[in-house]
N, C-alpha and C positions, 0 to 999 in steps of 0.2 A: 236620664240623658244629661251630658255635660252642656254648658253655653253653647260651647262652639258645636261640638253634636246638631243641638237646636238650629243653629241657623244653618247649618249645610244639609240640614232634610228638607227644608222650605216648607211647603204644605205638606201635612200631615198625609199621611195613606188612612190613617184611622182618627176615623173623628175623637177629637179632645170633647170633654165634660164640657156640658153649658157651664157657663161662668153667670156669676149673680151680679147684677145690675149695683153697682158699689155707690152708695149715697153720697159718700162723703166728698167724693172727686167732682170738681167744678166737670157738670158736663153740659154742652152743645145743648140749646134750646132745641126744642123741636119745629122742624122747617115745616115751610106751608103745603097745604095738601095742593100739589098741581097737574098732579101724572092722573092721564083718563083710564080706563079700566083696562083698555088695550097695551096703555104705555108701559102698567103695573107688571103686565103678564111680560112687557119687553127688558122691564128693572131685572126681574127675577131669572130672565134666561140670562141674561149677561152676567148677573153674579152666579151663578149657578154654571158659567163657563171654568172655572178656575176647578173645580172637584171633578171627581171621577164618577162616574153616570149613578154607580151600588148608594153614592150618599145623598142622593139630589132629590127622592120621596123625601128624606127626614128633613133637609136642610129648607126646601121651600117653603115649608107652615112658618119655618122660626124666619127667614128672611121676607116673606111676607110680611110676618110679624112686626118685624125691627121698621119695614115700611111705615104699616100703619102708621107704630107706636111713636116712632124718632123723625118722618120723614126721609128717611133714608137707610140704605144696609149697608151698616157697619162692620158686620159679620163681627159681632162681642167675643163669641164662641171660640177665633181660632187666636183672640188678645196671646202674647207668649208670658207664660211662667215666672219666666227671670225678671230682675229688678230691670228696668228699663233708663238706660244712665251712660256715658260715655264712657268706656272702659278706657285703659291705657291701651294703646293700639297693639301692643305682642298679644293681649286677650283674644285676638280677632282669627279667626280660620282664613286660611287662605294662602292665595299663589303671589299677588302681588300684593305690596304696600302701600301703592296707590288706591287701589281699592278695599283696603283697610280702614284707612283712612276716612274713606266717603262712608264707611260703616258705623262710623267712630260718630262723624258729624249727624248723620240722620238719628241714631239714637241720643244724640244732644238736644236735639231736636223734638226730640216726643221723651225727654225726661220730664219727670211729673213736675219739679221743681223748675222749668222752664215752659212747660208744652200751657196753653189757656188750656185746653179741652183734651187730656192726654188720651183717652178714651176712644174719641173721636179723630185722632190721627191730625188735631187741629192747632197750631201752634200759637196765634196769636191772630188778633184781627178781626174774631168771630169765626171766621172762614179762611184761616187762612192753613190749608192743608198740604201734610208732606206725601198721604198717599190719601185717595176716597176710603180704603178699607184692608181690614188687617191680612187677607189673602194676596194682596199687592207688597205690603212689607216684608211678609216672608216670603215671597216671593222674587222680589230684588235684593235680600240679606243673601238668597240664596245662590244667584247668578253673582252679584259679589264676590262669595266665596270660593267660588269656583274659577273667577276672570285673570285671564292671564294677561299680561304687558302688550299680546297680538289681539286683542279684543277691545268693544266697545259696548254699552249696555245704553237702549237708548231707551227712551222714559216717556209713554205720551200721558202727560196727565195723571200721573202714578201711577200707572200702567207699565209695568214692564214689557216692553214689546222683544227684548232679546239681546242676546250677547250677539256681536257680525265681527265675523274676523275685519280687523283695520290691519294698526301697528303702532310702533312704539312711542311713536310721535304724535300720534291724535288722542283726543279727548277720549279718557276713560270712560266717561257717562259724558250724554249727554242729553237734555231734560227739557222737554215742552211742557205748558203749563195752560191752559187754557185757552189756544189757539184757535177761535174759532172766524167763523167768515163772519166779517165786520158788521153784515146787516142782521147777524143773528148774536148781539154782541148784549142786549138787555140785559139788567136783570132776572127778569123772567124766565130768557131764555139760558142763563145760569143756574136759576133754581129746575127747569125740567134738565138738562142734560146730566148735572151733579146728578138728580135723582134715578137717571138713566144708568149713572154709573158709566158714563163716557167722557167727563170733562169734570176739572176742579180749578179751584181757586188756590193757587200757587201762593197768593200775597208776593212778598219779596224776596226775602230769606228762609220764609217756609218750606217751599216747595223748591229750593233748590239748594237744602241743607245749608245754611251758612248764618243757622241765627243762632247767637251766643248771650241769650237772655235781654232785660232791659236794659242792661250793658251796651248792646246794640247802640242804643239812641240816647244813653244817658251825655256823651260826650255831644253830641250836636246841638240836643236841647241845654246841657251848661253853655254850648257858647252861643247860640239863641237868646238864653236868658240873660248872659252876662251884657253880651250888644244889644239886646234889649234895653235895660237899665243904662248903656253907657250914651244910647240912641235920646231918651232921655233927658239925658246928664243931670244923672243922679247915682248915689252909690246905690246898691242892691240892703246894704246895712236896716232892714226894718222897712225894707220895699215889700209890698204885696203883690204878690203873684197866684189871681185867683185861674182856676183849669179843670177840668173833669177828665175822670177815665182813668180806672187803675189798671186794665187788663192788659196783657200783652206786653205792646213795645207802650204807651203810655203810664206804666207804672215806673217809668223811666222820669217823669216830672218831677215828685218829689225830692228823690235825690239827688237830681239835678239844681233844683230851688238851694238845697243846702248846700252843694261843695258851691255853687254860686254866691250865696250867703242872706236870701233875702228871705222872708216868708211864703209860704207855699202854702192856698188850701186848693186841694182836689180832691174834688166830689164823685164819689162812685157807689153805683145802685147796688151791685152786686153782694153783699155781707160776706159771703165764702173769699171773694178777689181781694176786698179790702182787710182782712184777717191775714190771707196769706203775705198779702205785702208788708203789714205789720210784723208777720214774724218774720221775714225776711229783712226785717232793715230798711225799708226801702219807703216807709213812710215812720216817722217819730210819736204822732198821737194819730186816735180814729175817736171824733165825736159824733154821738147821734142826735145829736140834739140843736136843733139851727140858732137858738137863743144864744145854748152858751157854746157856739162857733163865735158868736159874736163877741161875746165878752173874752173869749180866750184871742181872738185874733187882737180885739183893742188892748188888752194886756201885753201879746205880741208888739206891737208897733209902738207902744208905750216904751218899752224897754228894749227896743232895737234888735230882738231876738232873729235870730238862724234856725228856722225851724217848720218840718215840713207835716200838716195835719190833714191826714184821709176823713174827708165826712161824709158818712154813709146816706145818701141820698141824694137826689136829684141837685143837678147847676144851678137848674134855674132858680130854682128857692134858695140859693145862697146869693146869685144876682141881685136878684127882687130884696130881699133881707137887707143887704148890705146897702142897696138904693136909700129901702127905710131909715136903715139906722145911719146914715152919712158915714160909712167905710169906704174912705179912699184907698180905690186899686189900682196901683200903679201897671201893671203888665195883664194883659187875660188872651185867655186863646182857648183852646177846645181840641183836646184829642180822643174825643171819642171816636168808632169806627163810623163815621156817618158814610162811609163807603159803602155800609151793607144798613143803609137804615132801617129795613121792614124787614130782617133776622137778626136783630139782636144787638148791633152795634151801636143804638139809641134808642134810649127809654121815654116814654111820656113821662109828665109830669099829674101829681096828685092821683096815679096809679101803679100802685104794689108792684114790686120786685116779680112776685107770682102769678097777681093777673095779668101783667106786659105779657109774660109768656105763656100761659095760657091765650092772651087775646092775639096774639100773634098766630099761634098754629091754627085759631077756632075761628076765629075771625079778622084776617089780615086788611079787611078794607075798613073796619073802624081802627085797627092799630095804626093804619096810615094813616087817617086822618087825625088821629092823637097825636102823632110823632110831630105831624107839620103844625098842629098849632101848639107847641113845645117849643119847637123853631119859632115860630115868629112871635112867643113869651118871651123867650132867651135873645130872639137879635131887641126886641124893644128894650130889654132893661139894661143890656149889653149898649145899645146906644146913649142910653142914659147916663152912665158911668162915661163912654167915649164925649158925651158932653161936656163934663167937669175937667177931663184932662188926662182921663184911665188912656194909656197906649193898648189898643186890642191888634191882634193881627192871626189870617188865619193859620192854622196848623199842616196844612196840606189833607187835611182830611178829610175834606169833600166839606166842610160846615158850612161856609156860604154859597159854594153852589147846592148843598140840599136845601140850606135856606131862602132861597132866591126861588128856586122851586115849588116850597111850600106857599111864596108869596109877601116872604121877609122883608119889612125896609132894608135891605142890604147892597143895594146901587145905588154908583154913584149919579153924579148929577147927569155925566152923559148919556147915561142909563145902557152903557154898554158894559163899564168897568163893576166891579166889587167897591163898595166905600173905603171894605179894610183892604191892607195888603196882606198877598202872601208872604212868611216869613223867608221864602226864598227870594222873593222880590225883593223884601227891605232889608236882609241878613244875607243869609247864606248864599245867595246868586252874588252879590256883586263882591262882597267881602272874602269868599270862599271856591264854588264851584270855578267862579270867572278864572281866578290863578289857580285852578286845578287842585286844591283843597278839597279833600274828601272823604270821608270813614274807612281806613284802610284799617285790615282788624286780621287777626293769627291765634292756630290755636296750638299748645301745646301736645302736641298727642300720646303725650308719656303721662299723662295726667297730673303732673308734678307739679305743687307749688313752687317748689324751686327754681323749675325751669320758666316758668311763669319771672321770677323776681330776677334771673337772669335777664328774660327777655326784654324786659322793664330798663334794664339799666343801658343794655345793648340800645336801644332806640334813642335815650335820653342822651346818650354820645354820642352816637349820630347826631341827633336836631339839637344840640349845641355845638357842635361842629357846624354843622350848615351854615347855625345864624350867625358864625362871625363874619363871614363873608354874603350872605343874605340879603338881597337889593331892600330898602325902606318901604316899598310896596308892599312886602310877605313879611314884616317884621312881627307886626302884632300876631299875623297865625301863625308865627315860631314860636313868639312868647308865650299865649296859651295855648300850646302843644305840649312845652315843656312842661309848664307851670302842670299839666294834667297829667303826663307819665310818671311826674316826681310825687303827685300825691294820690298814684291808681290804686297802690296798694293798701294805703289808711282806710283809702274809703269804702273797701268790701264790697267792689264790683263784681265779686264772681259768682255768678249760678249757673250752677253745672260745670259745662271743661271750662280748665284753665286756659281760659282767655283773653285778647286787649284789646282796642279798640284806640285809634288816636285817628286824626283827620291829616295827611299828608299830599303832599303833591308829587309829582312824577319823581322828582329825584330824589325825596325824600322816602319814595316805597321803594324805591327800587335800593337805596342806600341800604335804608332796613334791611329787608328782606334779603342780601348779598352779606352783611355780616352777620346773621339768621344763620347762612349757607354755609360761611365759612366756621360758624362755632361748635356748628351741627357735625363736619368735615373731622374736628379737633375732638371731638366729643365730648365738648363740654356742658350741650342740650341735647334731646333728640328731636325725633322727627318735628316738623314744623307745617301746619296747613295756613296756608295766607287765602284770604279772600278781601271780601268789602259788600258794603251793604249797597243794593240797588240804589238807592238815594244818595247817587253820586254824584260825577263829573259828564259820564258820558253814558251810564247805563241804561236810562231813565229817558224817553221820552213823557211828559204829562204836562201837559200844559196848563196845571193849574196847580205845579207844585214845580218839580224839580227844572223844565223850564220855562217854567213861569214868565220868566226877567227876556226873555227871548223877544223882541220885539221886532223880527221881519218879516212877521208873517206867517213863521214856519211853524212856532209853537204844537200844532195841530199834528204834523210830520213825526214818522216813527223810523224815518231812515236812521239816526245815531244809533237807535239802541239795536237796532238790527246787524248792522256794520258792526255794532260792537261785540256784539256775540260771537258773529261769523271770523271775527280778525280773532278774537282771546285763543278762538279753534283751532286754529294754524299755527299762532303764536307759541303753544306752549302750555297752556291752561288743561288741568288735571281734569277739571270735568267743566261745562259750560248749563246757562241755563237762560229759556228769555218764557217769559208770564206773558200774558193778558191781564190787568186785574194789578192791583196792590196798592194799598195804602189809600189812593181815590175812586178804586170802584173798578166796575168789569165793564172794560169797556171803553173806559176813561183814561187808558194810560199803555204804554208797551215797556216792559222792563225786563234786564239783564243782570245777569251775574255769573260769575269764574270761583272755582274753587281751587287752589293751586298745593304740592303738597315739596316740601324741599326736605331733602334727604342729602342734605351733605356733597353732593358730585356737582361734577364740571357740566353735565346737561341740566341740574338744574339751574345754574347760574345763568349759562346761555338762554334758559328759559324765560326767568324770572324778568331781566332788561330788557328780552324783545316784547315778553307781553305787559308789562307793568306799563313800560313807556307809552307806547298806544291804548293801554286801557285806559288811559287817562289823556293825553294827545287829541285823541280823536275826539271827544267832547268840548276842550278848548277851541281847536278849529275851527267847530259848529259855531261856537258861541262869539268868537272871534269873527268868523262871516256874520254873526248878525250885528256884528260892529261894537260889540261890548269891551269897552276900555279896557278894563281888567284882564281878560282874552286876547287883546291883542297883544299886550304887554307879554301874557304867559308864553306866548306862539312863537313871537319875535323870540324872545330867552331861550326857549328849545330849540328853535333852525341854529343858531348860533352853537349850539351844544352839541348837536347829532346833524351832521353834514348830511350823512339819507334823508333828510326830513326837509321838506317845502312842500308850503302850505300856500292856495290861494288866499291872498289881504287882500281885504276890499280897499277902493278907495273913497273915500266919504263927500258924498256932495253937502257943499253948504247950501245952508238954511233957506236963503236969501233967493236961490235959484227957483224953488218953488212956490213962491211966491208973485203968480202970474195969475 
C-alpha cells in the first residue's frame, strides 16, 4: 500500500504483524502499577472498543500485556510502516488543505527526530502526549483524510470523537486535552485515567500539534539568558550558566547558552537523550566525568569561551562539586520535568539511570522519597552558590514548588513567597508578555529550505520596518528580534519541518503573517501554518509560570486562557486547542493554543488580523487590569490603533490611602 493508501484505511480490518520492542529508541519509563483488577479488566474494554469483536480474543492477552509490561496500552502492534516525518503537504490524501495541514503538524510531531518517546506517542515532557495510543492516530490521520471545509473533527483527549457537519468558517479540529473536574485533577488521578485510556496529558504543543522541536524554546531561553546576564550587568563573554535536562523542550539550553555566548553546563541522566543531542548540534561536548567538568569548565572561563557541555549525570553533583571546588556560577535554573516528578521527569541522586526506573515502576513510595531528598541536596547547594552571588531563578517547571514540597529551604522570609523568582516574573512578564511579546512561530508546508530562508527575510523587513517608528518601551524586543531572524539560519535550528520561531507582538504577527499571505498569493512560497507556543501572552493561565507577575489576585483564575480559546474559534483559527497540564504539572495550569493555515486568499487575510489581534489583546487587557505598567502601556497603543477595541483601565489608588 501507498502512504497515502495507509492513512485513508485508518484501522486496519486485518490485523498487522506484532512489531518487536525496538531497543534503540529512547522509550517511556514504565508507569506505576495503580489500576485495581476490576479497573484492568475496564483498560482493556476500552482499548478493545476501536477493533472489530473476530480480533479482540487475540488482542486482549497482548494489551493485557503491554498493561502489565509498560503501565499502559500503547497498542505497538498497529505503530505504521512508513517513515514517520513531515512530508510536504501535496504528500497528504485528502479533500481540504486545511486538514492537510494539521496532518503534516501531528507527524512533526511524533517524528523520531523531534518526538522524546516516539513510540509512545509522547513528545516531550515525559508525558506530554499527541494521542494515548496508535489506534487514535490512525484513526484521526484517517477522518483527516476524508474532512471537507463543511466539517469539524473534535478530539477528546486523542480520542477522536468524529467528524459534525459545521462550516467553513469554524475550526477544522478542535482538541481537549485533559479536561477533567478540578477535584479529580491529582496526579494520581492522571496516572488511573491515562491508564484507563480516557484522559492524557496534552503538555502544550504536544497535544495540540504545534511543537517544532527545541526550536520551540531555544528563542525564549536566549532571551532569558541574554537578560539574564544583562540583569546582572555583566557580559554573558565566559559567564556560567549551570542547568539540567536535555529532554524535550529543555535540550533547548544549550544552544541557547551559545548563540547567547556564555558557558553552558547541563546535566542530563539519560546517556540515549544526551547522545542524541550531541549529534544533533544542540549541545558542543558530553563529559562523564564530574572532576574533569571541572577542569574543563575552569579552562572554559579562563579563556572566555562560548561553549555548551552535556554532563551525563545528575545536577546535583555538579552543584555540590562546583560548591567544593569554588566555580563561580553566574546564572542557574532547572528544566527538568519536575511537573511529572514520580514518572520520570526527575531523577534521584547517587542512583543509576536504570534503578530510578526500575524503582519508579516497583516501588514508587521509596522513588519519592529519593526524588524529595534530591530536592532539598540541590536547593541547599543551589543556596550556597545564590550566597556568593550566583543569579538562580526558577524555570517555570514546577522546581520550587516540588521543592518546597519536599520540604526545601526555598521561602522566603514571608514564608508565603519562593526566595527565587520566576523567570517570568523577573524576565519575560514584565519585559515581554506585559507589551504582548510572545513566541509567534510558522511552518513551511512545502517542506522547503528555501521557503524557510524566504520566510526568514519576509519577517526581518517587516521588524525593521516596525522599529523605525517603534515607541522606546519595545525598542530592546525589536532589537533582539531582529538580531535572532538575522542569525536563525547559521544556527541550525531546524529539526524536523521547516520552521521559525521569533517572539512578536500584535502588530508585529499580524504584519508577518499578511506578507506570509500575500507572497503565498504571488507564489513566491507556499502553503504557510502560523501558530505560537502556549507560553504566551494570553494562552496560559499558571500561576507559577506564565502569570506568575500577576499580582491582583487573580493569578489562580483560568478565565484568559478560556476566552482565549473560545475567541481564536470564531476568529478565524484553523484548529484550536486548551490542555489541563503543561509545563507545571496536571492540575496546576489551564492552557491554549491555535493552529492557523494561510493559503494565499482574501479570507485568509481577513482571518489572520481578526484573530492574531485578540490572540494577543486579550492577555494584555488581563495583565493591564492587574495594573502592570507594561499592559497598560500595550492596551493604551492598541485602542488607539483599532477604534473597535476598549478595554476597561483601571484606576490606581495610592499607596498612602491604605495606610489606616
Amino acid at each position: 500500500m501507498t502512504f497515502q493508501e495507509q492513512i485513508q484505511q485508518g484501522i486496519p480490518s486485518a490485523l498487522p504483524k506484532i512489531k518487536p520492542y525496538e531497543t534503540d529508541i529512547n522509550h517511556a519509563p514504565k508507569r506505576k502499577e495503580i489500576l485495581s483488577a476490576e479497573e484492568k479488566k475496564l483498560a482493556l474494554r476500552n482499548a478493545l472498543r476501536y477493533f472489530e469483536p473476530q480480533h479482540h480474543a487475540e488482542l486482549v492477552k497482548e494489551f493485557s500485556e503491554e498493561l502489565e509490561t509498560y503501565g499502559r496500552i500503547y497498542m505497538y502492534r498497529f505503530r505504521p510502516d512508513y517513515k514517520m516525518y513531515a512530508r510536504p503537504i501535496a504528500e497528504y490524501p485528502g479533500k481540504c488543505e486545511q486538514a492537510k495541514a494539521i496532518m503534516l503538524m501531528i507527524q512533526n510531531n511524533l517524528d523520531y527526530a523531534v518526538a522524546q518517546h516516539p513510540h509512545e506517542l509522547i513528545t516531550y515532557g515525559g508525558n506530554g502526549a499527541v494521542f494515548q495510543n496508535w489506534a487514535q492516530y490512525l484513526l484521526t490521520m484517517h477522518y483527516l483524510s476524508e474532512m471537507t471545509e463543511e466539517q469539524t473533527l473534535t478530539m477528546y483527549s486523542g480520542h477522536p470523537m468524529g467528524l459534525f457537519p459545521s462550516h467553513k468558517e469554524a475550526p477544522r479540529v478542535v482538541v481537549t486535552n485533559g479536561m477533567v473536574i478540578p477535584n479529580y485533577s491529582k496526579p494520581d488521578d492522571w496516572e488511573k485515567m491515562n491508564a484507563l485510556g480516557v484522559s492524557q496529558y496534552g503538555q502544550m504543543t504536544a497535544g495540540s500539534y504545534m511543537y517544532i522541536g527545541p526550536q520551540g524554546i531555544v528563542h525564549g531561553t536566549t532571551i532569558t539568558v541574554l537578560n539574564g546576564f544583562r540583569k546582572i550587568k555583566r557580559s554573558p563573554k565566559g559567564g556560567l550558566f549551570v542547568t539540567s535536562g536535555l529532554g524535550g523542550m529543555s535540550g533547548a539550553q544549550p544552544k541557547a547558552g551559545n548563540i547567547a555566548g556564555c558557558i553552558t553546563v547541563c546535566a542530563e541522566v539519560n546517556p540515549k537523550i544526551t547522545h542524541i543531542r550531541h549529534s544533533q548540534g544542540w549541545i558542543n561536548e558530553v563529559v562523564e566525568n564530574i572532576d574533569e567538568l571541572v577542569k574543563r569548565v575552569a579552562l572554559a572561563q579562563a579563556n572566555k569561551e562560548s561553549v555548551s557541555i552535556g554532563y551525563l549525570g545528575n545536577v546535583v553533583d555538579v552543584w555540590e562539586k562546583f560548591d567544593e571546588e569554588n566555580i563561580h556560577i553566574d546564572l542557574g535554573s532547572d528544566q527538568t520535568s519536575l511537573h511529572n516528578p514520580w514518572a520520570g521527569g526527575y531523577y534521584p541522586a547517587d542512583v543509576s539511570f536504570e534503578q530510578a526506573n526500575e524503582m519508579m515502576a516497583t516501588n514508587p513510595d521509596l522513588f519519592k522519597i529519593k526524588v524529595q531528598e534530591t530536592l532539598r541536596r540541590h536547593t541547599n547547594a543551589i543556596n550556597k552558590h545564590t550566597a556568593r552571588g550566583t543569579y538562580f531563578f526558577d524555570y517555570g517547571n514546577a522546581f520550587l514548588l516540588e521543592a518546597s514540597r519536599a520540604g526545601a529551604d526555598v521561602m522566603a522570609e514571608n514564608h508565603i513567597d519562593f526566595r527565587y523568582p520566576s523567570y517570568v516574573q523577573d524576565i519575560m512578564g514584565p519585559m515581554c508578555f506585559d507589551y504582548g511579546f510572545g513566541p509567534f512561530r510558522w511552518v513551511c508546508a512545502s517542506g522547503k529550505p528555501e521557503d524557510l530562508a524566504k520566510t526568514d527575510l519576509i519577517a526581518c523587513q517587516v521588524l525593521e520596518e516596525m522599529a523605525k517608528t517603534a515607541p522606546k518601551e519595545i525598542q530592546q524586543q525589536m532589537q533582539d528580534n531582529i538580531h535572532w531572524i538575522k542569525g536563525a539560519q547559521e544556527n541550525k535550528l531546524v529539526v524536523g519541518s521547516q520552521a521559525r520561531i521569533l517572539y512578536a507582538d500584535a502588530e508585529g504577527r499580524v504584519k508577518i503573517a499578511e506578507a506570509f499571505n500575500q507572497a503565498i498569493a504571488k507564489g513566491e512560497i507556499g502553503t504557510i501554518v502560523l501558530g505560537r507556543d502556549h507560553h504566551d501572552v494570553s494562552g496560559t493561565d499558571s500561576p507559577y509560570r506564565e502569570t506568575s507577575n500577576i499580582y491582583d489576585g487573580s493569578r489562580f483564575t483560568a478565565d484568559m486562557a478560556i476566552q482565549n480559546v473560545i475567541g481564536d474559534s470564531f476568529r478565524g483559527a484553523t484548529w484550536v486547542s486548551i490542555h489541563n497540564g503543561g509545563g507545571v504539572g496536571w492540575g496546576e495550569v489551564i492552557n491554549g493554543g491555535f493552529g492557523m493555515v494561510l493559503d494565499g486568499s482574501k479570507e485568509a487575510s481577513r482571518r489572520l488580523e481578526s484573530m492574531l489581534f485578540w490572540d494577543v489583546n486579550n492577555g494584555i487587557s488581563r495583565r493591564s487590569w492587574a495594573r502592570n505598567d507594561g499592559a497598560l502601556f500595550a492596551i493604551k497603543r492598541a485602542m488607539e490603533t483599532q477604534p473597535l477595541l476598549k478595554v476597561t483601565i483601571p484606576n490606581i489608588v495610592a499607596d498612602n490611602l491604605l495606610d489606616f
